[in-house]
BALOBA-1460 file (C-alpha; in Angstrom, 3 decimals):
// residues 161
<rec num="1" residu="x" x="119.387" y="178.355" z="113.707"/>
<rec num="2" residu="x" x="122.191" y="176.341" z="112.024"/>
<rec num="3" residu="x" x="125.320" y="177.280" z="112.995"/>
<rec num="4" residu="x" x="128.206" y="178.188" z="110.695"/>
<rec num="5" residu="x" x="130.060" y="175.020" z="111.083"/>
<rec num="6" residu="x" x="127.524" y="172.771" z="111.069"/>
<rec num="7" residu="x" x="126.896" y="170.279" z="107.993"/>
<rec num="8" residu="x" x="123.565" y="169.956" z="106.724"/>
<rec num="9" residu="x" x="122.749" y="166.371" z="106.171"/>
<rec num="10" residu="x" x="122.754" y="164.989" z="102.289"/>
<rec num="11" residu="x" x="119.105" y="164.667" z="101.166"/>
<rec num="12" residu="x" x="119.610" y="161.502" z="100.572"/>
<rec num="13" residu="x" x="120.209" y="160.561" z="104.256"/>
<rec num="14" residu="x" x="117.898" y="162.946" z="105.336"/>
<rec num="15" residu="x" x="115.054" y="161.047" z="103.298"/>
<rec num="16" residu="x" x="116.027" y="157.391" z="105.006"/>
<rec num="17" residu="x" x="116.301" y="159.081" z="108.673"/>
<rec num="18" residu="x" x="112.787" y="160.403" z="108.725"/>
<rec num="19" residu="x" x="111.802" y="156.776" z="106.429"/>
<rec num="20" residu="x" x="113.219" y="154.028" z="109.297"/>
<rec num="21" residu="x" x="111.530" y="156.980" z="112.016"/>
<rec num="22" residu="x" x="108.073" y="156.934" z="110.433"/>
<rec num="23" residu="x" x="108.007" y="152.897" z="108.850"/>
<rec num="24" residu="x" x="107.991" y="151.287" z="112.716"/>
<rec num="25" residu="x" x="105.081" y="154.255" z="113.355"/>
<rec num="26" residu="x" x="103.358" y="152.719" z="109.931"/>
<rec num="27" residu="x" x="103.649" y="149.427" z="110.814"/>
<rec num="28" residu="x" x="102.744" y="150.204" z="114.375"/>
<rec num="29" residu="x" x="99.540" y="151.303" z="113.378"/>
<rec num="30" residu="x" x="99.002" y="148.221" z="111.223"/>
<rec num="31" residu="x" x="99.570" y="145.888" z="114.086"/>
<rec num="32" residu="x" x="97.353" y="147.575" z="116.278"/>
<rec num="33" residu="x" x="95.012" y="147.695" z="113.488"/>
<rec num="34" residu="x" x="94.829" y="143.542" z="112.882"/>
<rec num="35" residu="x" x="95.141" y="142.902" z="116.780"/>
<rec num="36" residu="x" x="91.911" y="144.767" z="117.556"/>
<rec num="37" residu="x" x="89.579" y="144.493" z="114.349"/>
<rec num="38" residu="x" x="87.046" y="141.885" z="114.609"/>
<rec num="39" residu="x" x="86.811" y="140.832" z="110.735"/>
<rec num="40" residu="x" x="90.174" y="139.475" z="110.688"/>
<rec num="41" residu="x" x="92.373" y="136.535" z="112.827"/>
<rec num="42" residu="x" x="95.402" y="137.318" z="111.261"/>
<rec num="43" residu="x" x="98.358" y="138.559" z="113.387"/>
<rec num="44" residu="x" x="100.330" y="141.014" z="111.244"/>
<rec num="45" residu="x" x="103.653" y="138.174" z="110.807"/>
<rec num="46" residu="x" x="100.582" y="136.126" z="109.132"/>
<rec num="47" residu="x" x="99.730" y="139.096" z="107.516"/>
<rec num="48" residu="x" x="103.307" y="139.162" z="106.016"/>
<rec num="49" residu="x" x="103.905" y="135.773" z="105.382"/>
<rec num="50" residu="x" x="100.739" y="135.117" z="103.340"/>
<rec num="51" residu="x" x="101.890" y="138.253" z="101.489"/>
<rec num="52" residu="x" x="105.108" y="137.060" z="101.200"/>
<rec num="53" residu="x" x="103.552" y="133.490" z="99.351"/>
<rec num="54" residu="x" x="100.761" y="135.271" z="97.422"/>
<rec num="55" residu="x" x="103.881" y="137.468" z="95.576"/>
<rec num="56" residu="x" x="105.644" y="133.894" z="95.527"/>
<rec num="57" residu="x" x="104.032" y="131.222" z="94.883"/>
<rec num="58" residu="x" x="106.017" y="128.655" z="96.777"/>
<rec num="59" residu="x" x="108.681" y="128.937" z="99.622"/>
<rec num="60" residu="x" x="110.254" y="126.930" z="101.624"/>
<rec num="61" residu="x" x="110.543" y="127.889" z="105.966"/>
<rec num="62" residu="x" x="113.801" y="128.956" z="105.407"/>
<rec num="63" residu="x" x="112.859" y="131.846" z="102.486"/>
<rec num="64" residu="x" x="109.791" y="132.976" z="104.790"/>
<rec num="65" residu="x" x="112.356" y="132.883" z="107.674"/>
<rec num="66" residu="x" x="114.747" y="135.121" z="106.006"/>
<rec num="67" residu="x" x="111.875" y="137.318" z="104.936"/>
<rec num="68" residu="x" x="110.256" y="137.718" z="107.777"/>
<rec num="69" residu="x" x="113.852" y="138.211" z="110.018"/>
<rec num="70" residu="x" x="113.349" y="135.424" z="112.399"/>
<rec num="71" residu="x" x="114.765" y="131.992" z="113.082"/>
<rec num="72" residu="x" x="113.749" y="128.578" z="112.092"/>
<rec num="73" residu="x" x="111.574" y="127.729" z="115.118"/>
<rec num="74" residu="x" x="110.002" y="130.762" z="115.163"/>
<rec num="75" residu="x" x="108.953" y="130.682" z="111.785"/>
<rec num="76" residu="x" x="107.847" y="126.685" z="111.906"/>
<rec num="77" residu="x" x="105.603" y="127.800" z="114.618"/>
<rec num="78" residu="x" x="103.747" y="130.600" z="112.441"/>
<rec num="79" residu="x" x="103.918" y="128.115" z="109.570"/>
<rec num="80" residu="x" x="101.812" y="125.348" z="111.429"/>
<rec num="81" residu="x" x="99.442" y="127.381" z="112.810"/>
<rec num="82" residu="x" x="98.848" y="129.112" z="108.928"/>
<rec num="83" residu="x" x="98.914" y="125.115" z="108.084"/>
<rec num="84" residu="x" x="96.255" y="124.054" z="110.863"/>
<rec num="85" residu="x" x="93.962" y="127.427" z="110.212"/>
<rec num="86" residu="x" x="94.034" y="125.602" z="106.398"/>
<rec num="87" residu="x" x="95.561" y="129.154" z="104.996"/>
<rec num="88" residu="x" x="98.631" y="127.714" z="103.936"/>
<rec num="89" residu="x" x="99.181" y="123.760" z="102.958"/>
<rec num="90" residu="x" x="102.987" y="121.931" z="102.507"/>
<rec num="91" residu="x" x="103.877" y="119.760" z="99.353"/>
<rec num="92" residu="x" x="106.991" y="118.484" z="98.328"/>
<rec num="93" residu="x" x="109.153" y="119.937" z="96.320"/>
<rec num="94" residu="x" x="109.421" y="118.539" z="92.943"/>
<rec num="95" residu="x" x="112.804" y="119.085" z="92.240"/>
<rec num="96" residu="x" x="114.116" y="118.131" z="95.829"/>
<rec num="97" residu="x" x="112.250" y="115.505" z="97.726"/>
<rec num="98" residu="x" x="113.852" y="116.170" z="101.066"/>
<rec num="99" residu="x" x="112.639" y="119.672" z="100.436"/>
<rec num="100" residu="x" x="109.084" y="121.280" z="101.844"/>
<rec num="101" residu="x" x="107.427" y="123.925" z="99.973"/>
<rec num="102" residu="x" x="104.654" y="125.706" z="100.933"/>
<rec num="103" residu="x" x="102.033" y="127.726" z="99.329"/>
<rec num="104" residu="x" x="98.811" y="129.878" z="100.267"/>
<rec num="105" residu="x" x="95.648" y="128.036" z="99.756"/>
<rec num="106" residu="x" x="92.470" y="129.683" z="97.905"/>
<rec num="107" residu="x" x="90.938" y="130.027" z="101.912"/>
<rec num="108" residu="x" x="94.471" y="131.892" z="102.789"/>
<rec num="109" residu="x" x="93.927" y="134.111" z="99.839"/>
<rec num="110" residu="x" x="90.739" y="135.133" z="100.909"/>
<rec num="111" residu="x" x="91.780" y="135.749" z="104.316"/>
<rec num="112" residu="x" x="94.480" y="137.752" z="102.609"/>
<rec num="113" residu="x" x="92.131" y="139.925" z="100.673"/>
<rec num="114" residu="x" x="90.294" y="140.575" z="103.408"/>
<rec num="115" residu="x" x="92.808" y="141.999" z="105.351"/>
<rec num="116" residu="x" x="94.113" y="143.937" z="103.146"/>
<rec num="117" residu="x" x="91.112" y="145.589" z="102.377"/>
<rec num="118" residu="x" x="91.398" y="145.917" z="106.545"/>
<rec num="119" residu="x" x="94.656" y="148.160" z="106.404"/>
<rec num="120" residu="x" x="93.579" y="149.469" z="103.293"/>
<rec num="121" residu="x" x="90.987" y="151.458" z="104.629"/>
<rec num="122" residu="x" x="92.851" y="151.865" z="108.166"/>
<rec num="123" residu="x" x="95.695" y="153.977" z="106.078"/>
<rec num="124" residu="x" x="93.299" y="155.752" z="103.848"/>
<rec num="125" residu="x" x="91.459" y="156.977" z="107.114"/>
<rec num="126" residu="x" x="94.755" y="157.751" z="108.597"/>
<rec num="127" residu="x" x="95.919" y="159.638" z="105.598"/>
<rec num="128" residu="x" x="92.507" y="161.543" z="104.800"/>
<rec num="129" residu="x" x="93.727" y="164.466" z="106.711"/>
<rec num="130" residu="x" x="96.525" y="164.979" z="104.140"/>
<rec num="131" residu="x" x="95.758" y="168.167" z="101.717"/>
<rec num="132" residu="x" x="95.265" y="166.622" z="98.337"/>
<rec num="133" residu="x" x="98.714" y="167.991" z="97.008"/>
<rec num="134" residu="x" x="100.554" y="165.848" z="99.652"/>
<rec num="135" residu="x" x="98.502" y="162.805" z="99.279"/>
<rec num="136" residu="x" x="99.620" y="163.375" z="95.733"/>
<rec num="137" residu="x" x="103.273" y="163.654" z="96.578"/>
<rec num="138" residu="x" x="102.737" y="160.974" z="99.122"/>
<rec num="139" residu="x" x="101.508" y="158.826" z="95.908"/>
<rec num="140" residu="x" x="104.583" y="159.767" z="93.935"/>
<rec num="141" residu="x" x="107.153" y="159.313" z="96.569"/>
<rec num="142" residu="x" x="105.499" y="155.476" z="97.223"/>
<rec num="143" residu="x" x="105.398" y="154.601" z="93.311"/>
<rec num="144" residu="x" x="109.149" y="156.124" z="93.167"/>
<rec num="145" residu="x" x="110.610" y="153.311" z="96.372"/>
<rec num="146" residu="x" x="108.718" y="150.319" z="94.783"/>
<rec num="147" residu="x" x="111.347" y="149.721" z="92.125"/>
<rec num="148" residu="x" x="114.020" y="150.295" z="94.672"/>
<rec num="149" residu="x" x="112.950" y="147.835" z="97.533"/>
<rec num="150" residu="x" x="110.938" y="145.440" z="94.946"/>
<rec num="151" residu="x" x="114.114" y="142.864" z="93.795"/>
<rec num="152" residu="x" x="114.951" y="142.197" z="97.671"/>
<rec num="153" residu="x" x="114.141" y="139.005" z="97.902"/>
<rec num="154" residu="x" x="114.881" y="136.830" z="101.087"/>
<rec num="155" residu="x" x="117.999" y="135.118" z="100.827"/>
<rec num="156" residu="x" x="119.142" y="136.870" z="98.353"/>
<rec num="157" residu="x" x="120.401" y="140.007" z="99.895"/>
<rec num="158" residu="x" x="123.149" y="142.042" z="98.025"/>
<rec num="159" residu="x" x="126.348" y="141.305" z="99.666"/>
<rec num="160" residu="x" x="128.557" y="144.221" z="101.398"/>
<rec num="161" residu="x" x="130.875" y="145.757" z="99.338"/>
């Protein structure tokens, strides 16, 4: 029972308490999901970074770095293996010689596909139990964040206020 002088939360906050409780539990799921299916190599920061270049185009380690929230090594390490597995390839960058760019390759995009056909039908079979009314709501409430979340792009966070 909520007691006199207690403040119920804005709805606003509310909403992105339960969101950052349930995303890691989402994502969770995913991992697990690519880790233990056969029909796919792909860890789930592959996943995400052939994402990331499909969406992109090009990028350069640093971008995928950002986007991804690790460091430099980290990322150069995911980046050659992507390279060696022939998902990804590097070319120079046009503009700036000294610069690397690097792009998914038509084998990466399959691998891509694939997988996300993968985690595709793992959510769907995690979300069948929903009523239909709150898979509808569920629909709504995902086609109401993209707009929100879609102009992050790495590097190019808003600054503080």
């Amino acid at each position: 029972m909520e007691q006199p002088h207690e403040k119920k939360p804005e709805p606003a906050l509310e909403c992105a308490v339960e969101f950052l409780e349930v995303l890691p539990l989402i994502m969770g799921s995913l991992q697990c999901e690519l880790r233990h299916d056969p029909a796919t190599t792909l860890t789930m920061v592959q996943f995400r970074t052939l994402a990331f270049l499909s969406r992109h185009g090009t990028a350069s380690v640093s971008q995928i770095a950002d986007f991804l929230g690790l460091g430099l090594p980290a990322t150069s390490k995911i980046i050659d293996g992507l390279v060696t597995s022939k998902a990804i390839s590097r070319r120079g960058d046009p503009v700036d010689r000294r610069r690397v760019l690097l792009e998914i390759s038509p084998s990466g995009s399959n691998e891509l596909l694939a997988t996300r056909a993968i985690t595709h039908n793992h959510l769907a079979d995690l979300l069948s139990p929903l009523s239909e009314p709150d898979r509808a709501r569920l629909l709504e409430a995902m086609r109401s964040l993209r707009p929100i979340f879609v102009k992050f792009n790495p590097g190019e966070c808003p600054s503080a206020p």
